[in-house]
KEZA-68009 format. One record per residue (C-alpha): residue number from 1; residue in one letter; x, y, z. Coordinates in pm, whole numbers. Example, Ala and Ser with C-alpha at 12.3 -4.5 7.8 and 13.67 -1.06 7.14 Angstrom:
2
SITE   i aa      X      Y      Z
SITE   1  A   1230   -450    780
SITE   2  S   1367   -106    714
//
This chain:
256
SITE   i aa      X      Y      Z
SITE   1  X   -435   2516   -592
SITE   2  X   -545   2445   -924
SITE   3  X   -600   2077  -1097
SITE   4  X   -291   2147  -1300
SITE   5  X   -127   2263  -1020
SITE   6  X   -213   1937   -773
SITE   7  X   -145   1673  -1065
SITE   8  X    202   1851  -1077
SITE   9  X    295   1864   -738
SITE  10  X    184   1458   -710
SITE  11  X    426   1368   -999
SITE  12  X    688   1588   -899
SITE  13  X    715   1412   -534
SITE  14  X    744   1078   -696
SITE  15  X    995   1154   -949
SITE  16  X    842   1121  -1281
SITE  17  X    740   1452  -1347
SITE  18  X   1024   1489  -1671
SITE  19  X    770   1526  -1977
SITE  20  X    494   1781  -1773
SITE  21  X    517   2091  -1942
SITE  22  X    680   2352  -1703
SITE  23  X    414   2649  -1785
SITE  24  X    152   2374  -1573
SITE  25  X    402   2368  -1341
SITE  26  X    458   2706  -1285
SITE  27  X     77   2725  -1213
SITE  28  X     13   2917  -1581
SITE  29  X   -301   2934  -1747
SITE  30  X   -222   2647  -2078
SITE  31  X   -398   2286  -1926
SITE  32  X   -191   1985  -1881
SITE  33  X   -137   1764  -2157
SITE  34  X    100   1459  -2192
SITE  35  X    289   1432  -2512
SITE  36  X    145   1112  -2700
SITE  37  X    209    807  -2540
SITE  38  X    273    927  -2238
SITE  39  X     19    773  -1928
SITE  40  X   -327   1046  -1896
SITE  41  X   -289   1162  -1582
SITE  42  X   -642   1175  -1393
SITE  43  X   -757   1407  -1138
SITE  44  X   -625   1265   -749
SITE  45  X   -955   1084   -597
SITE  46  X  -1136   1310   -326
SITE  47  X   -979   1235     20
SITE  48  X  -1258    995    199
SITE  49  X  -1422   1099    479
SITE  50  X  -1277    924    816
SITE  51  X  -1585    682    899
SITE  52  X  -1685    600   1265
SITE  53  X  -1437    392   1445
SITE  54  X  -1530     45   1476
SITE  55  X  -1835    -61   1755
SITE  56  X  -1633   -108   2072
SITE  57  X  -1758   -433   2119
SITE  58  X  -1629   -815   1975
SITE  59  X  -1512   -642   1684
SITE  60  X  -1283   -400   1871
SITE  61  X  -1203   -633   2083
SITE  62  X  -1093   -864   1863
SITE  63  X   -894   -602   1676
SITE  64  X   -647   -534   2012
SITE  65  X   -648   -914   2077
SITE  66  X   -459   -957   1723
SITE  67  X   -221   -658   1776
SITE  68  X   -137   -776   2104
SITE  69  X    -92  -1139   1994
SITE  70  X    173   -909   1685
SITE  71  X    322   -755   1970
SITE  72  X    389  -1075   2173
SITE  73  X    436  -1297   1926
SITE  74  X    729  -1563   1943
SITE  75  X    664  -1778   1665
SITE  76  X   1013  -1716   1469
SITE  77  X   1374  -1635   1590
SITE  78  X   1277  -1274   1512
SITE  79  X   1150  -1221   1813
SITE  80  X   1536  -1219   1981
SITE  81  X   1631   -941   1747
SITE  82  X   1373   -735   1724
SITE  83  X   1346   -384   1884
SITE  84  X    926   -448   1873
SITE  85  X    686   -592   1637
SITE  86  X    486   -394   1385
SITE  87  X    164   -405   1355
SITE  88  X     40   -196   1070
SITE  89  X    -43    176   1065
SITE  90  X   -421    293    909
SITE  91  X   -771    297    947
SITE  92  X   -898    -30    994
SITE  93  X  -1159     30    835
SITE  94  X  -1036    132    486
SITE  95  X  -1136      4    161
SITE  96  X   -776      0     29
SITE  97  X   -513   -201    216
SITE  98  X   -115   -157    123
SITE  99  X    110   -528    183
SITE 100  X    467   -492    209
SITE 101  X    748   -692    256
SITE 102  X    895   -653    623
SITE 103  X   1012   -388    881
SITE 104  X   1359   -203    833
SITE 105  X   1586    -60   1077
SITE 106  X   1366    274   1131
SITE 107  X   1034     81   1141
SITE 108  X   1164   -197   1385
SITE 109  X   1272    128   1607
SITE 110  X    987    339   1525
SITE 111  X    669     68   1554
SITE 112  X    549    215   1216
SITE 113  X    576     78    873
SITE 114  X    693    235    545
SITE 115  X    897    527    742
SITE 116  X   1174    699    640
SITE 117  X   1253    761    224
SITE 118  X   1058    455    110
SITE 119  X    801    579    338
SITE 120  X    778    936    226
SITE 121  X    784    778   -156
SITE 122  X    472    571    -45
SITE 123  X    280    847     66
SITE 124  X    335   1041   -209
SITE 125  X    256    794   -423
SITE 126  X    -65    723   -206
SITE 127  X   -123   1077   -248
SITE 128  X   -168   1091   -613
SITE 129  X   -477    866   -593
SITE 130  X   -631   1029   -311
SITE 131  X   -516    794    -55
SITE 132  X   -339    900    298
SITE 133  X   -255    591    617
SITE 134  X   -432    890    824
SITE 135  X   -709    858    656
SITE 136  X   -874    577    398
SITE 137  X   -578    339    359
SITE 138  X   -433      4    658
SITE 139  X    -69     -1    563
SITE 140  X     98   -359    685
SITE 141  X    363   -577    601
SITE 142  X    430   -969    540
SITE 143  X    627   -979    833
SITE 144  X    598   -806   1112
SITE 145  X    948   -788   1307
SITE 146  X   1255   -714   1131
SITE 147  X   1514   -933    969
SITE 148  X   1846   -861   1045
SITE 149  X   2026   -696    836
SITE 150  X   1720   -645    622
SITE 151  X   1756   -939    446
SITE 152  X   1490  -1098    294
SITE 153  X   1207  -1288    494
SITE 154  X   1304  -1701    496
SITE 155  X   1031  -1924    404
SITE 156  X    962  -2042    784
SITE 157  X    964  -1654    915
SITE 158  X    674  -1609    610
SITE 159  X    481  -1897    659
SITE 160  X    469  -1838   1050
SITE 161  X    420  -1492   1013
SITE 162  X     84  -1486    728
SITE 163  X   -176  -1609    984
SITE 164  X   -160  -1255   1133
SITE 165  X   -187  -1052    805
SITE 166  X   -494  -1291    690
SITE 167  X   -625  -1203   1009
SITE 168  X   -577   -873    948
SITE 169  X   -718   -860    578
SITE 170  X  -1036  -1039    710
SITE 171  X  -1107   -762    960
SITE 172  X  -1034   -480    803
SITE 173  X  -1222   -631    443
SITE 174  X  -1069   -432    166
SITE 175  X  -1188   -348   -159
SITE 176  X   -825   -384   -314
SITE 177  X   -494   -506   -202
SITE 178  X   -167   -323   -359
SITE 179  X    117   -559   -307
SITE 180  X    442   -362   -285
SITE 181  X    754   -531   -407
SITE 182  X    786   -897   -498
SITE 183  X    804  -1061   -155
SITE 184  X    511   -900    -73
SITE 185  X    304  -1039   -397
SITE 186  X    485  -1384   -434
SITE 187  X    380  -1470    -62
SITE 188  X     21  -1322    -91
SITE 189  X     -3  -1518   -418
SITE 190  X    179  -1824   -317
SITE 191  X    413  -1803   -620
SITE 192  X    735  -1767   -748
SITE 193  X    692  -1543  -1090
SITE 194  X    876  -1255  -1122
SITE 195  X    771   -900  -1054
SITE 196  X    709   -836  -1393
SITE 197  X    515  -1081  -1474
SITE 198  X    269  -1030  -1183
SITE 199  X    213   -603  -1238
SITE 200  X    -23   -501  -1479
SITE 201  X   -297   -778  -1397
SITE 202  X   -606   -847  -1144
SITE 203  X   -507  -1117   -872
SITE 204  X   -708  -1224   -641
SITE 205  X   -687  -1299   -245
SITE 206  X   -819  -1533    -18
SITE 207  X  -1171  -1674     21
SITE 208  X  -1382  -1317    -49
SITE 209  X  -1159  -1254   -443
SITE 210  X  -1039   -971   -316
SITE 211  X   -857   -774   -621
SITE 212  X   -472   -756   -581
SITE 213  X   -277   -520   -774
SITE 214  X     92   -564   -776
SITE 215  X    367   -254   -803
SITE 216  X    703   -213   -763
SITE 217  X    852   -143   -372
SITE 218  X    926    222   -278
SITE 219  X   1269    116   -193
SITE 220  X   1309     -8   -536
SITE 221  X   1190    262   -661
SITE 222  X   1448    523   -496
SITE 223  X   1708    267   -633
SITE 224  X   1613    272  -1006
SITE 225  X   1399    593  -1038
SITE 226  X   1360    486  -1446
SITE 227  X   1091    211  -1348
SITE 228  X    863    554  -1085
SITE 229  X    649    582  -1426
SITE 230  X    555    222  -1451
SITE 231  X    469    242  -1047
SITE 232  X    247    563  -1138
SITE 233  X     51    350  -1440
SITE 234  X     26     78  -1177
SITE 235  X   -143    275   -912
SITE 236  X   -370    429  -1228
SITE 237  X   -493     87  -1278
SITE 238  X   -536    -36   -946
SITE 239  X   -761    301   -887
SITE 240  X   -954    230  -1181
SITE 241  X   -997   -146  -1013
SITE 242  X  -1089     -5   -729
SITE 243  X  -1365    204   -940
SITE 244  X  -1517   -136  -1063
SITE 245  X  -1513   -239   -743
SITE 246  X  -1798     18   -612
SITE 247  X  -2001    -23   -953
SITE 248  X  -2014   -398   -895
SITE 249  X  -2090   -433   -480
SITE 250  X  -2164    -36   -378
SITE 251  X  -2228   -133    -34
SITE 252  X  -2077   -477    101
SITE 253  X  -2246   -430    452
SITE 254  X  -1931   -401    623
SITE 255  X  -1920      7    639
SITE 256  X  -2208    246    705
//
């Protein structure tokens, strides 16, 4: 499959593929061009080679002490309600980490985040960048049992639920953070600002600066399919984040 061909398929799965011309869609020999004004499209990043799982010693172990502690975990009332806990799905080892906002109905049952529509939306979007959760990207959420109804997270079920996803962000060490949805960003950023405010703009997390990009939730997004192109110029930007990332620290010790 051709460039053309790839960069078509991407933009087609998540929905914003209305000004591509439809002779680079058909696969036909004219290149791809955006009218003006219209985001450049770059080739999707080379899939990243699996590296070796982690040394099955402290670090492992520590690794299935904290999903165990996830799976157990009776900090908040969600524990009554829930079907199980969910961990977070990915190499633990990746250099991109994806933060959402809580388990639905088909995650709580499934032990699996971002399943389902939102979930296929995510991959696809992952996808155009040259990210996969099989592959080079840990995939969690802010909480990590469901709320009924799917409601959004209280303050207490937040604040006792973070020391786990720090926890997690600390071992796996990513390069960047993509915060999907504004739960996921306000609690990661301890703020209150609105969604729009917060995309288009380098946070940073925790004690190491790790960049934080912030996007729009796949849910969202399959809810008000107008705002997919703004999601696709935010994933542009956090990949070319991600690109500074490797020209400033190209090895930070933590991976071979």
């Amino acid at each position: 499959m051709s460039g053309p061909e790839r960069r078509a398929q991407y933009l087609q799965a998540i929905g914003i593929d209305l000004w591509l011309p439809r002779a680079a869609v058909l696969g036909a020999a004219a290149p791809l061009e955006a009218p003006s004004g219209a985001p450049q499209v770059p080739e999707p990043a080379p899939a990243v080679q699996v590296p070796a799982p982690p040394d099955r010693g402290a670090e492992a172990r520590d690794w299935e002490q904290l999903r165990a502690q996830v799976l157990t975990c009776t900090r908040c009332a969600l524990h009554e309600s829930r079907t199980q806990a969910v961990f977070g799905v990915g190499n633990p080892r990746a250099e991109w980490m994806v933060i959402g906002e809580a388990p639905g109905a088909e995650e709580d049952r499934r032990g699996e985040p971002f399943v389902g529509r939102a979930g296929q939306l995510l991959d696809a979007m992952l996808r155009a960048i040259g990210l996969s959760r099989a592959t080079n990207v840990f995939i969690a959420n802010i909480l990590k049992c469901r709320p009924p109804g799917n409601r959004d997270p209280r303050p207490e079920e937040a604040a006792a639920c973070l020391s786990y996803l720090h926890r997690q962000i600390a071992f796996v060490r990513p390069r960047v953070l993509l915060a999907v949805g504004r739960i996921a960003a306000q609690n990661l950023l301890a703020t209150d600002a609105p969604l729009g405010r917060l995309r288009g703009r380098v946070h940073h997390f925790g004690e190491r600066n790790v960049p934080l990009v912030v996007t729009y939730h796949p849910a969202y997004l399959l809810r008000s399919p107008a705002d997919k192109r703004k999601a696709w110029e935010d994933l542009q930007f956090a990949r070319s984040v991600f690109a500074q990332t490797l020209n400033a620290e190209p090895n930070d010790g933590h991976r071979p």
